[in-house]
Structures are given as structure tokens and as C-alpha cells.
N, C-alpha and C positions, 0 to 999 in steps of 0.2 A: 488515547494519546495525551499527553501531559502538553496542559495547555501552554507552556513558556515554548512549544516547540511549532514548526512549522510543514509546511505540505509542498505537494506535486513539484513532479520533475517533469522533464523533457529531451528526448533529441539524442543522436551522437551516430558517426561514422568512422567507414573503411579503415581496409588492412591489407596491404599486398605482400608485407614480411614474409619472406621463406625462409626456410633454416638451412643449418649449414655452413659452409665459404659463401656463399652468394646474400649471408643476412645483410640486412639493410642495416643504417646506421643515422641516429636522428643527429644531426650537430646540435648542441647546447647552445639556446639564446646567448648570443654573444662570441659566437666563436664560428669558425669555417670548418673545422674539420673535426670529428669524431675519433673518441681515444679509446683503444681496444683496450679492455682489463686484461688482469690475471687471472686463468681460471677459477672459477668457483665450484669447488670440491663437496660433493651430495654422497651421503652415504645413504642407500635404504637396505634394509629389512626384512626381507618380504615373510620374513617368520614370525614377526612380531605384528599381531595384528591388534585393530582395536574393531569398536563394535562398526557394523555395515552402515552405510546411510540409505536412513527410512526415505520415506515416498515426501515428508514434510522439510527436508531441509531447505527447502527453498520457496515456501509459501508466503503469503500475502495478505497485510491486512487494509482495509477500506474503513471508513466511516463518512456518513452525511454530514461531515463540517461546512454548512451557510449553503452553498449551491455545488460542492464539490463534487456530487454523484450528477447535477443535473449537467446534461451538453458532453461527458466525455465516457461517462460509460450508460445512465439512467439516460433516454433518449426526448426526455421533455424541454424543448426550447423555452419555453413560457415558466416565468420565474410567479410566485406567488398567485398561480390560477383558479385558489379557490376564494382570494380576498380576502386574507388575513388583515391586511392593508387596506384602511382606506385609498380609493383614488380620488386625489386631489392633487391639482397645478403643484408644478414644480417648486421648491422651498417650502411649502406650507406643510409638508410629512409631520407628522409627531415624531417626539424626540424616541430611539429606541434606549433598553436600558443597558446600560456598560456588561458586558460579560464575568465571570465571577473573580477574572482576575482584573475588572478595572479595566479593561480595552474594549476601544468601543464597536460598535454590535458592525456584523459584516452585512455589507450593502444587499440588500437584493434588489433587482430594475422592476422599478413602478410601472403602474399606471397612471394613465395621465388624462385627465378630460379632451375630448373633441367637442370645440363648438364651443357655447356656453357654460363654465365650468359648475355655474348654480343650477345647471341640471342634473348633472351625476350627484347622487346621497347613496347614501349605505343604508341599506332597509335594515335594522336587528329586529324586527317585528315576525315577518316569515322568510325567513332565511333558509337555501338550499341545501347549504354543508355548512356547519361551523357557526360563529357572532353573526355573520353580515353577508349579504347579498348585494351587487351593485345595483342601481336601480336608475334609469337613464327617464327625463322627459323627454317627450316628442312634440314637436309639432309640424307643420307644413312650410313652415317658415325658412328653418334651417337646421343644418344634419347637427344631430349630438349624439354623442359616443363615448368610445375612450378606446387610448390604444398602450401597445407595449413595443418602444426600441430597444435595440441593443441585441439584434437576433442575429447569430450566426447561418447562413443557407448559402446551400451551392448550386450554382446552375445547373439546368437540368434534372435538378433531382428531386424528386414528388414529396409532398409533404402532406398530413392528412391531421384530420384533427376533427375533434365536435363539439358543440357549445349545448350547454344544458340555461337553457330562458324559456320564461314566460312572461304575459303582459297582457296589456288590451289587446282583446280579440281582432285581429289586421294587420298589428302593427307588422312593419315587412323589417327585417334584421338582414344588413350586409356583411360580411365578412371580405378581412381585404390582406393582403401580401403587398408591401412595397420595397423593394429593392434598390430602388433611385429614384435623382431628382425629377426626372422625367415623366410627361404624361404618361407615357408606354412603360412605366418602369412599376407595374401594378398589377394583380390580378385581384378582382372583385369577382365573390360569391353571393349572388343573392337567397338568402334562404327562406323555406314555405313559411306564409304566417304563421304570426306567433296565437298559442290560445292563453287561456286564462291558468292551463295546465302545466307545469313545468316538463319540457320534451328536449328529447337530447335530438341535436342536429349536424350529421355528416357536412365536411368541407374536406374542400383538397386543392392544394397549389405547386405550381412546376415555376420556378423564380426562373427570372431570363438573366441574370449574372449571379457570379458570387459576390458576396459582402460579407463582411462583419456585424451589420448594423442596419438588417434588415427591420422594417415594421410592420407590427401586426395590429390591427383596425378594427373594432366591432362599431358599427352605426347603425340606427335606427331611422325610419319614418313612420308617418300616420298621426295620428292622435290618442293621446292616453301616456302609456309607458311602455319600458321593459326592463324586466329585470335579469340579468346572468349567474346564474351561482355559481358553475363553473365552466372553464374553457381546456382545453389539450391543444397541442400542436407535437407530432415527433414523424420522423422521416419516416415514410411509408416500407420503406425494409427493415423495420426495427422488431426484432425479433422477443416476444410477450415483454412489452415496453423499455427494450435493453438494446444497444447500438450493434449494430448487425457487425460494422469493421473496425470497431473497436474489441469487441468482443472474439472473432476471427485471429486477431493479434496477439490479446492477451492469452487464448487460449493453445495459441503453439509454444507459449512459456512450458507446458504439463507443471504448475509450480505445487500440486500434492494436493492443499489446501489452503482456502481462505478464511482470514480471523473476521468476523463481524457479525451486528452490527456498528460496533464500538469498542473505542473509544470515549471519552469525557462525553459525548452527546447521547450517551445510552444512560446512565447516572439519572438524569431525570425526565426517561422513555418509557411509556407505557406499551408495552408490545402489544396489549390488546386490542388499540384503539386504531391500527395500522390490519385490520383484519378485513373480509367482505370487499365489494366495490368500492375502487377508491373513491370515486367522484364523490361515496357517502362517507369517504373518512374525514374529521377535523383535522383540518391546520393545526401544527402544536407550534409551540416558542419552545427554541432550545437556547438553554439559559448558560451553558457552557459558553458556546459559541458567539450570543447573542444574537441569534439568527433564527429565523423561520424555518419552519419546515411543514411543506403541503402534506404531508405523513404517504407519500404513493408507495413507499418503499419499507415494507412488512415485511413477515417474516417468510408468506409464501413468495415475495417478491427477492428476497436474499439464497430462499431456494433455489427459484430458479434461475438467479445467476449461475452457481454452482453449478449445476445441474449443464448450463450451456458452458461455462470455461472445463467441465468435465474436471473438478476437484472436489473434492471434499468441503462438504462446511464445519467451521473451528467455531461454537458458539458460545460469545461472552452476555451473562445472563445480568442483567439492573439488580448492583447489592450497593447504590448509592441509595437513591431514593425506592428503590423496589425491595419487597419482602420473600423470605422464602416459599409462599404461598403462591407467587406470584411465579417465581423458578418452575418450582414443580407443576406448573398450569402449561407454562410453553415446554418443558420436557414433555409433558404429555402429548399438547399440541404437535410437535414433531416428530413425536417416535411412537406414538399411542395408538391402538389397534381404534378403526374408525367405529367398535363395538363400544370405548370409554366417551366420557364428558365431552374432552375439548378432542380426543379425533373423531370424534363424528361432528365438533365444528368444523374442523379440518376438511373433514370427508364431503360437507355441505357446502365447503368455501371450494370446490371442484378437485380436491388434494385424496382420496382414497385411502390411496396408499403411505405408509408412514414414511416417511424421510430420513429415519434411520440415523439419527448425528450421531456418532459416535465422542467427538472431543466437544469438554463443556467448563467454559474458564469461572469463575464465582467473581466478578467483580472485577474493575477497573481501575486499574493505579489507585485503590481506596488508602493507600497510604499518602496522599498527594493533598498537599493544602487546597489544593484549587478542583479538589474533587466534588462536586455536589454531595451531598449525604455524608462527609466527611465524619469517620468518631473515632476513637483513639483505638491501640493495638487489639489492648485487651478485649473492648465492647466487639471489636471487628473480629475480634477468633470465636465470640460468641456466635454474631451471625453466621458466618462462614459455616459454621460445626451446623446450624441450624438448617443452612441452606442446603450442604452435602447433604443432610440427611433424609430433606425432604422429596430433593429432585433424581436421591439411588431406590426412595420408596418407589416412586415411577416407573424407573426403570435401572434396576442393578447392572448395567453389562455398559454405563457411560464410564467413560473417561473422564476424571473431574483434572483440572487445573487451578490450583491457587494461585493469588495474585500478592508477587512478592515483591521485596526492594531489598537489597544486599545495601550494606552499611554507608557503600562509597558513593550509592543514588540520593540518600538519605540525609539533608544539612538542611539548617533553617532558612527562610523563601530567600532571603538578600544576602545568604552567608556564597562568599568566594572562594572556594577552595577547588585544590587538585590531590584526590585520593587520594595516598600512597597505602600500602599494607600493614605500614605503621602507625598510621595518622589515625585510621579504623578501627584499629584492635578495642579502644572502649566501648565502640558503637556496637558489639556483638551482645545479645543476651538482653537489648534494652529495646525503647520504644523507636530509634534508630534503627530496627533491623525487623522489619517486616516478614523477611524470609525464616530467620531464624524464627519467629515468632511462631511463624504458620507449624516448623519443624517440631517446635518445644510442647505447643498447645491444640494443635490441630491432625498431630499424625493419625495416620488413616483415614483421615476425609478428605485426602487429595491423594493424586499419583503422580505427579509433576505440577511442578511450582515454573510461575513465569516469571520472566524479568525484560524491563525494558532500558532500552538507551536511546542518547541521541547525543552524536559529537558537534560541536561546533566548530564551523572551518576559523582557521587562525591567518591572521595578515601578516605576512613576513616580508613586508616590500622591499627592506633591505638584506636579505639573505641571498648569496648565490642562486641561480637558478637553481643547481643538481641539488644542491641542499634544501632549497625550498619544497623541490615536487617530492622528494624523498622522508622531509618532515610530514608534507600534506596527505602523503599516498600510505601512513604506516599508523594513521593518528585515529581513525575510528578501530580500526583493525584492537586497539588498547584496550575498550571497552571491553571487547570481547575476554579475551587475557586476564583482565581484571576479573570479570564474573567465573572463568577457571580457578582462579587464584583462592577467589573468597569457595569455592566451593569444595575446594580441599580443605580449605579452615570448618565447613560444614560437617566433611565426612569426619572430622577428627571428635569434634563437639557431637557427633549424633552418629553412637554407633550403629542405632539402627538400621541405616541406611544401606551398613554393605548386607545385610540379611535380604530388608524389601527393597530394593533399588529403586529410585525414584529418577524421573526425567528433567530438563529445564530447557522450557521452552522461550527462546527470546522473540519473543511475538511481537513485538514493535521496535522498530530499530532503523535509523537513519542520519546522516552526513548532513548538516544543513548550516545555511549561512547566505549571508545576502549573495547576492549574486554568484551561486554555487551552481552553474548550469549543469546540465547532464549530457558532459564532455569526455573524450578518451581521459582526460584526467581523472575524472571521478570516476571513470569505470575501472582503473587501477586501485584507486584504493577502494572501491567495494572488491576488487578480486580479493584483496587482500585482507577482507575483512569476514570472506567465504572462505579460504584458507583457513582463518584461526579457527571460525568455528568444527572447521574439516578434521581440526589437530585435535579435539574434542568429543567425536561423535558419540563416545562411551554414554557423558551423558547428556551433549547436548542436541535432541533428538527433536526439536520442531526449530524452525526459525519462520516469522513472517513480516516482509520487508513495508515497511510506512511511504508511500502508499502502492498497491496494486499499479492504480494509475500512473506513477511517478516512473511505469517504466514508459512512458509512452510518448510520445509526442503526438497530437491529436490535434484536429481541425474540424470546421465543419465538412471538409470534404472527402475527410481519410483520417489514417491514423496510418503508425508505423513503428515499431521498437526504437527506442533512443538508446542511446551508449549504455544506460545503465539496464534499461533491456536487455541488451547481449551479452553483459554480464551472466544473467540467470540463464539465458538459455547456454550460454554455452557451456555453463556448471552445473547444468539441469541435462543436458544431454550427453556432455562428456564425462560426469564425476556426480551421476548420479543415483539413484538409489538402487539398492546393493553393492555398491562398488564399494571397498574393503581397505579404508584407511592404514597404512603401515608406517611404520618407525621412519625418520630421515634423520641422522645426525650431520654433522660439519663441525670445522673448525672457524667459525666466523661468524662469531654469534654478533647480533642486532646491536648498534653502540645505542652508548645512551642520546636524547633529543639533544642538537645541538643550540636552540634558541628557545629562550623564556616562551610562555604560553598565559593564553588568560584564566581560564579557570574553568569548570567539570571537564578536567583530563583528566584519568588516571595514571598515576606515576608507574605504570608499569611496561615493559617492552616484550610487544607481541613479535613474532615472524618465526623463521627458523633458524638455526644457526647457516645458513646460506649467504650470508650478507654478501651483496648489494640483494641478492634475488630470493625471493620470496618460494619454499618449495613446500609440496606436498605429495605425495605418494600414495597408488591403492591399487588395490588387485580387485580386477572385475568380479563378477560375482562367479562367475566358474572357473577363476584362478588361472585363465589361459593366456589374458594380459595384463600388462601393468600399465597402467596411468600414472606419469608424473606431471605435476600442474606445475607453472616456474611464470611468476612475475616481474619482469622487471622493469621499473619504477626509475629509471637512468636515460640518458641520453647517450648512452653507448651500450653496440652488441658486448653482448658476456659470454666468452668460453665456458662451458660447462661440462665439466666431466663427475661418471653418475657411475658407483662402484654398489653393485647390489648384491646381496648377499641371499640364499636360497629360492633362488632362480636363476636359469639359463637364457638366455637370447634365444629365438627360434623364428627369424627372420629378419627382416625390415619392417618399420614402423611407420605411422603416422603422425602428422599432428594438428592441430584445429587451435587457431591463432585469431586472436582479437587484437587489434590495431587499426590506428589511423594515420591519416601525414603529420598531425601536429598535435598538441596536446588539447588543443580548441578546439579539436573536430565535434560536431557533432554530426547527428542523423532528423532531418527537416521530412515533413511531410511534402510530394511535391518536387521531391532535389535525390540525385542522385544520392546513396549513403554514403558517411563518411566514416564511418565508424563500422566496420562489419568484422565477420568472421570467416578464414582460408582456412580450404583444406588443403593437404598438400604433404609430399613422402617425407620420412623422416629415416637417418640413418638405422641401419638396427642398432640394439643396445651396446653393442661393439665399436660403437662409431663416436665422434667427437659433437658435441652439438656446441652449436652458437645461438642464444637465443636475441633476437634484435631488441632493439633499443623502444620505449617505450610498449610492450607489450604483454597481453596476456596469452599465455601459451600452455595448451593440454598434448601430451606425447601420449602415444598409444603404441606400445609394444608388445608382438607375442611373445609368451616367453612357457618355458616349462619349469614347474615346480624342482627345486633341487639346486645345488650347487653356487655357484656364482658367474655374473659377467660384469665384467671391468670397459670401461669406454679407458678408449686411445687418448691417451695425451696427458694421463689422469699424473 
């Protein structure tokens, strides 16, 4: 993920929109009554197809950015538990160092002394995992310890955990849970003496409220010491160290496959050192981010998330600071019969059986100033050719992916600009065009090239309402259109292409902007930005959205899909793999933006010629229905009439509609949703459809191959 960009979403609700006479109708801020359009005139095709959507159009990527995987999907409450960090009193921390673009390092929650704070030291003498072990004096006198706030727990709900210390033989070690002011707001575990020996020691806590900012306690008595090397804490239904309901959520997405484990924090990851028990792995610094990381989350631990969301793993392999020697070790590692080197580590680390990755990306936005291990085009097609070649010796039958940047990604760190097709045209054939590069100097050591984006939201305070949402709802949806655009300019510059076909997978991609919640607003224009890629499937055959999590809204006491959740599921389950992209013309194509913009827009206009509503079209995989998807991004129902050409109607239809009351809605953990998805009948294709006012709408009609059917009113 290109460090100028940002993380996690949340939240979003309800839809009770039907279709039809009886569609609802949202009134426009500032107005009372709702204005019915003009028809909007859909031609499809049903003869003109493009290629099917694979199992990957809607996948997902993750990275351990600061504590991002810990508390919402990795199930470790306890921030920095093997003591990367000294613990010392509040303000006295050392200073961390700025991250590689200059912003400074992301917090993690300390430890803090209990009691006398000249009794807590950091031992680096015999240390348990990593520099330092904490190392507490005791006496009779009074308790000393240390603890960690800032914990999320929910009543009732069991929490288990175990602390690996030793110390003077007696000394008696407490563990403790506080949840409130109160004396009853605690629960204290005493645990067996400590020996000279370092021993790992079971706890478990049932909290009597929820809070935010629970505390967790280790204290000592007797005389001598004790030292902790490491401590755990995660909810006792947390399934091989991973959140049992969060997990549950994300994995009714079905999203194909997930990218990871990076992202810019992979650049400078040693995936080796993330191997065996974790309590015995070091704490690394990740220098991206300027953040810690306790290393619990390896590569058998990115398996078996997979493994539980029942997708695919997409693996991007360290060509920042990592060498191809290093690639072709974890190829092994994963896919390698437990008879070679590193799968019989594998085989020893409890893993058997090989893992089987099929997709394997070379390297992370390595055209990016702020990439660690950063080196210019030329030296990087060297590596690249290097690394293919070392990790298809392992095993021939991966899918490699290069990591590319098309012209219009490509400007220098402080330059302002908004793409056009014009603007780009010198950037092609130079050190501006990563993609082309990889095409010119690399062919045959990749089979799809990736590309990333990220839009940023635009403030238009003084723009009309309809015009505002209908700027905001059509504006990442560009990026997309744009990476089409330049990849026609590909096929023309690289005949090779129409011979071996190659894929492009946009594996990182997201909408961001201060306060860009994940609202029925935003889940229109991601409809609209699954759309464009829909109009593309020829060749754009993986996508995976920044971040997995950002579909979710998440608590300590639950999780739940947020708006931009049911986005995917509902184009994951209505318009998804196999389902048979086909032609839609009109006469009302997309106008040009009507208000200035600030800068990484591309000057291009995505949608279909449907305007106001946004359409796509596909015939299921046995050709016996049609799917039409229709957006629209308006505060008024839209007549639509849908003239299709080699195919018949063959009953009544359905439709599956995402909507909420207002464009604010969102979906809370805890609250009724606002944001949801209705089923509900749909005329058959003979029939007039209204689709309502801000929604996302999938029809589902049967029909038979042949002829044509015309809706009423057209």
C-alpha cells in the first residue's frame, strides 16, 4: 500500500426500495418532493459477450500496518507483548523514528510501571524473546509490576491467556483484569511460584462490563525478582489465534482470494524469522510504518487465515529489501513436498501438507519513492527476471504477477497533477512507466501485471446536492477507466500480447479521504467502481480491495458488514463468478465533471452511456438468465426501459437491492442495520422497471437464448 494512502472503513445500512410503481423516492436535501426522470434507454446484447468473471473479482488485501491486524481480525488484545519497548512511566518512552516518508511512527499502548517505577529494568543480559526481558523487584513492602490499558472486553465473555516468567525461586506472580473504578470491577489470578526456570503460565478472565479501556496487571511478591518475557491475552473462542466473529463475517463475503502479507511493511520482512512458536519469535521494527511488530503473524499464520475465510492465498514475496534466494525459500516453504529443505521446515512447524499457492506477486509498489529497497526501472527488471526465475525453479505451475504503474500513477512525490491521456503520452517507454517497462524487458517472467490506485474524496461544499453525490459516486469508478484506457495503448505498443494474453490484477484499490465513513454513499460509488471493472473482465481478472477489514465494522463484542460490505457481497453473490459480462449501449453517455477537482484524478469518464444510471449486463453461467446491475446515484426513481437483443423473456424476474433511508446510513455493531440488502419480485423483461432513488440494484431474469425482448414504455 503506497504510504501517502490511508486504512480501515466501517459500518452502513438498510433498504426497503421495491421496484416497479410502488419505487420509493429519496427527496434532495433541500427540497420536499421528488422529480421522476425521463426514461433511461439500456440496450443489451446478449450476443456479444466478453470473458466470464473468475472466482478473484472481488478479493481482498490486508497488511500489518502498526496494530492494524491486532483486536479486529488477529485476536491479540495486548499491544507490544514480547517488550520491544521499554516499560517506563508515562512521557519518559524514547523517541520512535519518523517512517520513511517523514510521519511520525504509529502509537502502540505501553507499559507502565506499578508501584515503584526504579523497580521495573529491562534485562538484555538473558532475555526470553528478542533485546529485552522486563525484570520487576520485589519486596514485602509493596506490590510492583506493570500493566497495559486501553483494552477492549465485553462482558461476559472469557478471555484466556499465559505469561512465560521466571525469577527467585517463591516469588508468587498475580495477574489481574480491571474493568472499572470499583473494587469489584477486577478479577485477580494468582499464579504457581515462579522457579529459576522460565515457565509458561495459564490465566483466564470472564470481565463483569464491557469497556473500551479495560486493564491488564502483572504484579509480583516475595523477595528477589521476576522476570516476564512474554505475555498473550485473546478471547477464549478465537479460532488458531484469529477472531472467531469477525472471521464468520468476513468469510460470507466468498471474496475468491486474499493479497498478503503486504503491502510497504513487507519491503523490509524477513518471512523467516516469523516461523516456529511465536513466543520464540523476535519483535521486528517496521520501518514503513514506523511501527512495531511482535512478528505473531507468519506465513503459517496468513495460511490459516485463508484456510478459515475459505479463499485463496494471493502471495506478494519482499523484492524491497529481500532477494530472490529468499523468494524461492518461501515458494518452497509453501508449496514444497515436506521430502525438500524448507517443507520439511514446514512439515516440523505442524504444516505436512504443502499449501499449494498458486498466485505469486514479485514485489510491492517497487516503483514508489517511499518504497524501502527502492532502485530504478532498469536495476528492478533485473531483479524481477532474477526473482521469476528463481521461485518457477521451485515450482513451475505458479502464477507470477509483476508489480506495475501505468504512466498516470507515475509523477514526481510533490508534482499536482490530474492524468489525462494526453498529458501521459511522453511517460510511455520511460522510467514513468513501470508497466510498460515490466512489458518491454520482462516478458515471460510474469502472466499478469498489477496496478494500484486510490482516489481521494473531493469537497464540493458549494455544489448542489444531486450534483455533488453524482460527482462523488462516479470519481474513483475513473481510475479504473483510466487503467482501460492506458491498456489499450499497451496492446497497440506490445503486439505480443494478443498471441500470450496477459491479466491485470488491481490488487489494491480504495476511496479515501478524511472523514469518508462507510456510508450508503460510499457504497454507491464502490457499486460503481465494480461496474467499471465488470465492463473489463477481458482482462481485468483479479481485483483486491484495501483493506479486507474496511468491510466491517468491528467491536470488541461483535462485528458485522458495513455498507461497503454489502457492496461485495451483493456483487459477490449476484454478478459473480461465471456470470458472462455482455454488451449495453445507450444514447446518454456520462457528461463531462461539472466542478474543478484537486489533483490524482484522472481526466477520464467511466460509466455507461445510461446516464443518470450506471448499467451492466451478464448472462449467468448456463445462459438461462440475465443479470442486469443499474446504479443510481440520484435522488430520484428512474424509469428504465431495457431493449435486449438475442434473447427472450421466459417469465418474471427478480431483484436484490442495496439501499438505505439516507445517504448517511450506515451499518453499527449492536443497532439494527441501515444499510442492507431486499429481495423482492421484479417484472419480467417485458415489463417497465423504476429503479429508486439512491440505490444499488442486481435484476435477475430468465430468459432463452434467441431473439429479442423489449420492456413496455421504451
Amino acid at each position: 500500500m503506497a504510504a501517502t494512502h490511508s486504512r480501515l472503513g466501517a459500518v452502513l445500512a438498510l433498504s426497503t426500495i421495491l421496484l416497479g410503481s410502488a419505487a420509493h423516492a429519496a427527496a434532495e436535501p433541500g427540497t420536499t418532493r421528488p422529480v421522476i426522470a425521463r426514461p433511461v434507454v439500456a440496450r443489451i446484447d446478449a450476443t456479444r459477450a466478453s470473458a466470464a468473471v473468475t472466482p478473484y473479482a472481488y478479493g481482498m488485501f490486508i497488511e500489518p500496518i502498526g496494530g492494524l491486524m491486532n483486536r479486529a481480525l488477529w485476536a491479540e488484545l495486548l499491544d507490544d507483548r514480547k517488550f520491544y519497548f521499554p516499560v517506563v512511566a508515562e512521557g519518559k518512552d524514547p523517541p520512535q523514528p519518523l517512517s520513511v516518508e517523514g510521519k511520525p511512527a504509529l502509537v502502540n499502548r505501553k507499559w507502565r510501571p506499578i508501584g515503584d517505577e526504579a523497580a521495573v529494568t529491562m534485562d538484555r543480559a538473558q532475555p526470553y524473546v528478542g533485546a529485552q526481558s522486563v525484570r520487576v523487584a520485589v519486596d514485602a513492602a509493596a506490590t510492583h509490576g506493570f500493566g497495559q490499558g486501553g483494552l477492549g472486553v465485553a462482558q461476559g465473555r472469557e478471555y484466556v491467556g499465559h505469561i512465560v516468567a521466571n525469577g527467585t525461586p517463591g516469588t508468587v506472580l498475580t495477574v489481574a483484569l480491571v474493568w472499572g473504578p470499583g473494587a469489584g470491577d477486577r478479577q485477580t489470578v494468582t499464579l504457581p511460584p515462579l522457579t529459576a526456570e522460565w515457565q509458561s503460565l495459564d490465566f483466564a478472565f470472564k470481565p463483569g462490563a464491557d469497556t473500551a479501556d479495560a486493564r491488564f496487571e502483572v504484579t509480583g511478591t516475595g523477595t528477589g525478582f521476576f522476570r516476564v518475557g512474554t505475555v498473550t491475552l485473546m478471547p477464549a473462542d478465537n479460532v488458531d489465534g484469529w477472531r472467531a466473529d469477525t472471521i464468520a463475517v468476513l468469510k460470507s463475503l466468498h471474496s475468491g482470494f486474499w493479497r498478503l502479507p503486504g503491502g510497504n511493511f513487507l519491503s523490509n520482512w524477513d518471512w523467516h524469522q516469523a516461523l516456529g512458536p511465536r513466543d520464540r519469535r523476535p519483535p521486528v521494527y517496521d520501518y514503513a510504518w514506523s511501527a512495531m511488530q511482535p512478528n505473531d503473524l507468519g506465513m503459517d499464520e496468513y495460511m490459516a487465515l485463508t484456510r478459515l475465510l475459505g479463499v485463496d492465498p494471493y502471495v506478494t514475496v519482499n523484492a524491497g529489501l529481500g532477494d530472490a534466494h529468499s523468494a524461492a525459500e518461501e515458494v518452497e516453504y509453501l508449496n514444497g513436498p515436506a521430502t525438500s529443505e524448507w517443507g520439511a521446515k514446514r512439515a516440523a512447524n505442524g504444516h505436512p501438507e504443502p499449501y499449494g499457492v498458486r498466485y505469486w506477486n514479485i514485489g510491492n509498489e517497487p516503483y514508489g519513492w517511499w518504497q524501502i529497497g527502492r532502485t530504478s526501472l532498469d536495476y528492478f527488471m533485473i531483479k524481477h527476471r532474477e526473482f521469476a526465475a528463481a521461485m518457477r525453479a521451485v515450482d513451475p505451475t505458479i502464477t507470477l504477477i509483476g508489480s506495475g504503474a501505468m504512466p498516470d500513477q507515475m509523477h514526481p512525490r510533490d508534482a499536482k497533477e490530474n492524468a489525462s491521456l494526453e498529458s501521459i503520452q511522453a511517460k510511455f517507454g520511460t522510467e514513468n512507466d513501470w508497466t510498460g517497462g515490466l512489458l518491454a524487458k520482462a516478458w515471460g517472467d510474469f502472466d499478469g501485471l498489477s496496478e494500484h490506485w486510490y482516489d481521494t474524496v473531493e469537497k464540493r461544499p458549494d455544489a448542489p446536492p444531486a450534483d455533488e453525490l453524482m460527482e462523488f459516486a462516479r470519481a474513483p469508478a475513473n481510475q479504473v477507466r483510466m487503467k482501460a484506457e492506458e491498456w489499450a495503448i499497451y496492446q497497440r505498443r506490445f503486439p505480443a500480447m494478443a498471441q500470450k494474453p496477459i491479466f491485470l490484477s488491481i490488487d489494491e484499490y480504495a476511496y479515501i479521504g478524511a472523514g469518508n465513513k462507510p456510508t450508503l454513499k460510499l457504497a454507491l460509488a464502490y457499486s460503481m467502481v465494480m461496474q467499471e471493472m465488470l465492463r473489463h473482465s477481458d482482462f481485468i481478472r483479479m481485483s483486491a480491495f484495501t483493506f479486507g477489514i474496511s468491510t466491517l465494522d468491528a467491536t470488541p463484542a461483535g462485528a458485522t458488514l458495513n455498507a461497503t460490505g454489502q457492496v461485495f457481497k451483493l456483487y459477490g453473490e449476484r454478478f459473480g463468478a461465471g456470470v458472462i459480462p455482455v454488451a449495453v449501449t445507450g444514447d446518454a453517455p456520462p457528461p463531462d465533471p461539472k466542478f474543478a477537482v484537486g489533483y490524482d484524478h484522472p481526466q477520464v469518464k467511466s460509466g455507461s452511456p445510461t446516464y443518470p444510471l450506471d448499467i451492466v449486463a451478464g448472462l449467468s453461467p448456463d445462459r438461462r438468465s440475465l443479470r442486469v446491475a443499474v446504479v443510481n446515484a440520484t435522488f430520484q426513481p428512474q424509469p428504465l426501459s431495457l431493449a435486449v437483443q438475442g434473447a427472450k423473456a421466459d417469465g418474471a424476474g427478480r431483484v436484490w437491492r442495496l439501499s438505505g433511508p439516507d445517504l448517511d446510513a450506515q451499518n453499527k455493531v449492536g443497532a439494527a442495520p441501515q444499510v442492507t440488502i431486499i429481495e423482492a419480485p421484479a417484472p419480467s423483461l417485458r415489463g417497465p422497471l423504476t429503479v429508486p432513488a439512491l440505490s444499488t440494484s442486481i435484476y435477475e431474469f430468465p430468459i432463452r437464448m434467441g431473439g429479442s425482448a423489449r420492456v413496455a414504455g421504451q
